[in-house]
DRENMAR-630434 format. One record per residue (C-alpha): x, y, z; chain; residue number from 1. Coordinates in nm, 4 decimals, decimal comma. Last residue first. Example, Ala and Ser with C-alpha at 12.3 -4.5 7.8 and 13.67 -1.06 7.14 Angstrom:
// residues 2
> 1,3670 | -0,1060 | 0,7140 | A | 2
> 1,2300 | -0,4500 | 0,7800 | A | 1
// end
This chain:
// residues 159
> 2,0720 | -0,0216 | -0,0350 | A | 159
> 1,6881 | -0,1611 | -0,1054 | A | 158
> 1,6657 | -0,5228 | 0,0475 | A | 157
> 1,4858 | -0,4580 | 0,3830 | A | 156
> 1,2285 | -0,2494 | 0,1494 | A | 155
> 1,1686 | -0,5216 | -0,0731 | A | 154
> 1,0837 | -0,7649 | 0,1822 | A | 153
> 0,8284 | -0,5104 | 0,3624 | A | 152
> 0,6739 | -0,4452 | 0,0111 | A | 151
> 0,5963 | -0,8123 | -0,0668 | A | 150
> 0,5052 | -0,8793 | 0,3156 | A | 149
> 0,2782 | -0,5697 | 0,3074 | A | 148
> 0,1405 | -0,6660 | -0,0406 | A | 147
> 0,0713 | -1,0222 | 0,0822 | A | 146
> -0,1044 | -0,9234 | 0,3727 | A | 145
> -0,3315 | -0,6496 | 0,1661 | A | 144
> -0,4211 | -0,9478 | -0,0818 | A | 143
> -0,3305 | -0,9656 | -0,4288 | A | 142
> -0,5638 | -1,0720 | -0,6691 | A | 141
> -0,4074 | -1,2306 | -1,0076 | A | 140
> -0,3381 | -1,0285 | -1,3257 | A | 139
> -0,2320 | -0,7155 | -1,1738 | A | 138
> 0,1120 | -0,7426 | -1,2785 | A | 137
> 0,2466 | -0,7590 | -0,9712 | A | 136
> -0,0381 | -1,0623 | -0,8869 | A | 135
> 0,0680 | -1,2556 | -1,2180 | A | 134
> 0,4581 | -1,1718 | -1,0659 | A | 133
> 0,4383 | -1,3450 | -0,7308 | A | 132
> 0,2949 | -1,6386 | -0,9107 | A | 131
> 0,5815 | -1,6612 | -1,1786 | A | 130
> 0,8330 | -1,6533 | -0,8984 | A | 129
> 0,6215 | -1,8955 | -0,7067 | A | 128
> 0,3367 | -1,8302 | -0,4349 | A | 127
> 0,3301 | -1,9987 | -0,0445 | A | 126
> 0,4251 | -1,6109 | 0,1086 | A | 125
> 0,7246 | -1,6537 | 0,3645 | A | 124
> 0,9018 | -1,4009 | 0,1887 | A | 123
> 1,2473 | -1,3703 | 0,0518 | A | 122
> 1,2246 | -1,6705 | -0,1698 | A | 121
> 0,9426 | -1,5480 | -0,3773 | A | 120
> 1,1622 | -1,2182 | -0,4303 | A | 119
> 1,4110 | -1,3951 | -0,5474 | A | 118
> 1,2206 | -1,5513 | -0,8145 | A | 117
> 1,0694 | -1,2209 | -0,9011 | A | 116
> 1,3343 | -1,0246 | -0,9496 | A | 115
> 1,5235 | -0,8080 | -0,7342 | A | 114
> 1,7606 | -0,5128 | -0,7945 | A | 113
> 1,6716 | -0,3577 | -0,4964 | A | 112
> 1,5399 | -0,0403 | -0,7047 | A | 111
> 1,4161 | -0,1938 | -0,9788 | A | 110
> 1,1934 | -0,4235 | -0,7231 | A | 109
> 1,1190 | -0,1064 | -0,5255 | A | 108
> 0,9519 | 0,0851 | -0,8469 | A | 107
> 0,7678 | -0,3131 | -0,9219 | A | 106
> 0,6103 | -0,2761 | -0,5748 | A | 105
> 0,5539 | 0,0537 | -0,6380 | A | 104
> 0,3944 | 0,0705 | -0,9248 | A | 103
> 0,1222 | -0,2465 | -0,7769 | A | 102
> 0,0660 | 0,0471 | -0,5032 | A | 101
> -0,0345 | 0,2791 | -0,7857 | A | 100
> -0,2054 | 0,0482 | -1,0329 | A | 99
> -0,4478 | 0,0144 | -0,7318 | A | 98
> -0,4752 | 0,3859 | -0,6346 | A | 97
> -0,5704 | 0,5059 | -0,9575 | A | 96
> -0,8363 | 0,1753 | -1,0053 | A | 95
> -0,9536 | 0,2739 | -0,6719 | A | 94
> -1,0204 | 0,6314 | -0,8453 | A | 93
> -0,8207 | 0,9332 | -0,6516 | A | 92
> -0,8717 | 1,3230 | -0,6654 | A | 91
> -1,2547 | 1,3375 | -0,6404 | A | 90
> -1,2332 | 1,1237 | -0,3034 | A | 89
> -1,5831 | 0,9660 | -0,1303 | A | 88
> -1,4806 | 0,6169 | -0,1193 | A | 87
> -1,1030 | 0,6414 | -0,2876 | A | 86
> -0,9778 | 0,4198 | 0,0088 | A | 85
> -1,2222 | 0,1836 | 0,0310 | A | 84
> -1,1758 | 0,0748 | -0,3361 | A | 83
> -0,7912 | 0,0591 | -0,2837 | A | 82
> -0,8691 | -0,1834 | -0,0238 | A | 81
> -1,0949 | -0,4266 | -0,2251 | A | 80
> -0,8180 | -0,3872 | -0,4995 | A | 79
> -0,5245 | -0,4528 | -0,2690 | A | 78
> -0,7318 | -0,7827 | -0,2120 | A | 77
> -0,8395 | -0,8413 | 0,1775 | A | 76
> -0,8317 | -1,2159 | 0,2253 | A | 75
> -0,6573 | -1,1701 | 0,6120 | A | 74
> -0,8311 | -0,8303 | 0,6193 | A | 73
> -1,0301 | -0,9102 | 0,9556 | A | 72
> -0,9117 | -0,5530 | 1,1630 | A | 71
> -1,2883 | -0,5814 | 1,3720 | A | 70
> -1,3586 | -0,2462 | 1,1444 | A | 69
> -1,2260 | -0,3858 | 0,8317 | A | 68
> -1,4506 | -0,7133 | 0,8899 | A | 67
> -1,7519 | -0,4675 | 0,9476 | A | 66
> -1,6526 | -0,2284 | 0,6723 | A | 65
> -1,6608 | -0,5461 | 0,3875 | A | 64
> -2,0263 | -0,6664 | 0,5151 | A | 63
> -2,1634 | -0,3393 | 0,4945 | A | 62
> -2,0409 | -0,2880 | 0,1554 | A | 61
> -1,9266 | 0,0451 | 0,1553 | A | 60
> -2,1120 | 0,3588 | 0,0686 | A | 59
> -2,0186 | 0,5976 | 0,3336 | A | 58
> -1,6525 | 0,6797 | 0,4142 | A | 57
> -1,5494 | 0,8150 | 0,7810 | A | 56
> -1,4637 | 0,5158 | 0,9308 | A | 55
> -1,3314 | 0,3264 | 0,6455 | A | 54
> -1,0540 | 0,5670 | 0,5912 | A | 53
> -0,9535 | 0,4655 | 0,9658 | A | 52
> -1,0075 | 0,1412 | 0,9476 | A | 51
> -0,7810 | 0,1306 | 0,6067 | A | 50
> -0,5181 | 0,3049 | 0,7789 | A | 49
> -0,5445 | 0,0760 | 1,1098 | A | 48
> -0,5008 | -0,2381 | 0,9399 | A | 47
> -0,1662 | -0,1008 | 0,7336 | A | 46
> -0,0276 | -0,0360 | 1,0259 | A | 45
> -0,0627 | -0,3288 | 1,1830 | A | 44
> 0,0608 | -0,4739 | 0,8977 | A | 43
> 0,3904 | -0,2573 | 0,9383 | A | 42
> 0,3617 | -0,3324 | 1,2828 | A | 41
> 0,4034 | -0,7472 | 1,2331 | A | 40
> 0,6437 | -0,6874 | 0,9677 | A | 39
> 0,8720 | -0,4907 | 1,1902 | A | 38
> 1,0046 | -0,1957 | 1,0565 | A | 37
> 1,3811 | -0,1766 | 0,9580 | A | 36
> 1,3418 | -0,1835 | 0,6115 | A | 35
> 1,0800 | 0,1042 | 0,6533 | A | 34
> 1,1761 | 0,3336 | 0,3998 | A | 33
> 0,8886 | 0,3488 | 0,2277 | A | 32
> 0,6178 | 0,1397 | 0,3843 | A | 31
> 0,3382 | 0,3512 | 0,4748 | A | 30
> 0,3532 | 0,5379 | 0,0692 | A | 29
> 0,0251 | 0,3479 | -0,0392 | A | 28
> -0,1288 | 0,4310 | 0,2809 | A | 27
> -0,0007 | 0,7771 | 0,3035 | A | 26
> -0,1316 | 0,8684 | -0,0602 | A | 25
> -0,4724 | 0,7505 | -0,0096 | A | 24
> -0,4731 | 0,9429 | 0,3716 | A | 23
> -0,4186 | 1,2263 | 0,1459 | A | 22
> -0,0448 | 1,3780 | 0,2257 | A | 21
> -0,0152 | 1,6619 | 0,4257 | A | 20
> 0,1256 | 1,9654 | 0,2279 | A | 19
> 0,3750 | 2,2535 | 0,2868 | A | 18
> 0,3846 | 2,5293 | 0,0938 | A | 17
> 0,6887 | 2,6682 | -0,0458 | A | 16
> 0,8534 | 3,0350 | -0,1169 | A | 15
> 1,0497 | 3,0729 | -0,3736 | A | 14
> 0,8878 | 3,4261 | -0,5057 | A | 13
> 0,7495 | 3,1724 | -0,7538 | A | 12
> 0,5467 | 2,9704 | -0,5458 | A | 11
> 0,4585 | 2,6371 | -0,5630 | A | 10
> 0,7751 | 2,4046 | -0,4487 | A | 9
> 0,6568 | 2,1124 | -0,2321 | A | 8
> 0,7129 | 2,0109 | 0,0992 | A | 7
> 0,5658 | 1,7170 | 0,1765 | A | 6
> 0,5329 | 1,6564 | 0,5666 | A | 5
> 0,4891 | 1,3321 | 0,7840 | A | 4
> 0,2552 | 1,3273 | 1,0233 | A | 3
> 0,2343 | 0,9790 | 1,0061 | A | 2
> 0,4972 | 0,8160 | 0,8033 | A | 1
// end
């Protein structure tokens, strides 16, 4: 997804302008359409999207940057890491960006035709059907490895 273009319909003459994404936006969007991604370089992805928004954002726990810096997001929520992400932004809240990536877990789930059971069984996360969905739902902490493995499996299964 890096570097990838929106192209989006302003102008009435029909003429378009073409946007780059906010690095926000990419991060949530990094694993559409990447069923055939490894899961290993989709997280490795993931890492070096967050260390890169942490770089240039002031105002974040010192402790937090340092273990995003050295790539240590192993117990990482989705919430921790949407916080980083709107450091600084006018145009995104964490909680914005947080309901957002929990959207489109449940947008790919609709769109696989998946539920949660077999969506516990098609990743190697330790969580039940009903677990799986108290963290969809926002109800339970999600970490950033669990939402790439969650989003990963979902893409593989989207026709």
């Amino acid at each position: 997804m890096t570097g990838k273009r929106l192209t989006v319909d302003r102008l009435s003459d029909g003429r378009s302008d073409t946007l780059i994404p906010p690095p926000a936006v990419v991060w949530i969007m990094l694993l559409d359409g990447s069923a055939d991604a490894d899961l290993d370089a989709a997280y490795a992805h993931c890492v070096e999207r967050l260390q890169s928004a942490v770089t240039t954002a002031d105002g974040i726990d010192p402790d937090r940057k340092r273990a995003i810096e050295r790539g240590a997001l192993a117990e990482l929520s989705i919430e921790d890491a949407a916080a980083v992400l709107a450091v600084g932004r006018s145009d995104l809240t964490a909680d914005a960006i947080h309901h957002e990536l929990l959207d489109r877990i449940l947008i790919g789930m609709s769109t696989a035709v998946l539920d949660v059971d077999s969506l516990a069984r098609a990743v190697s996360i330790d969580r039940t059907g009903k677990e799986l969905q108290q963290r969809i739902e926002g109800r339970a902490p999600m970490t950033v490895a669990e939402y790439v493995e969650i989003r990963h499996a979902i893409e593989a299964r989207i026709p």
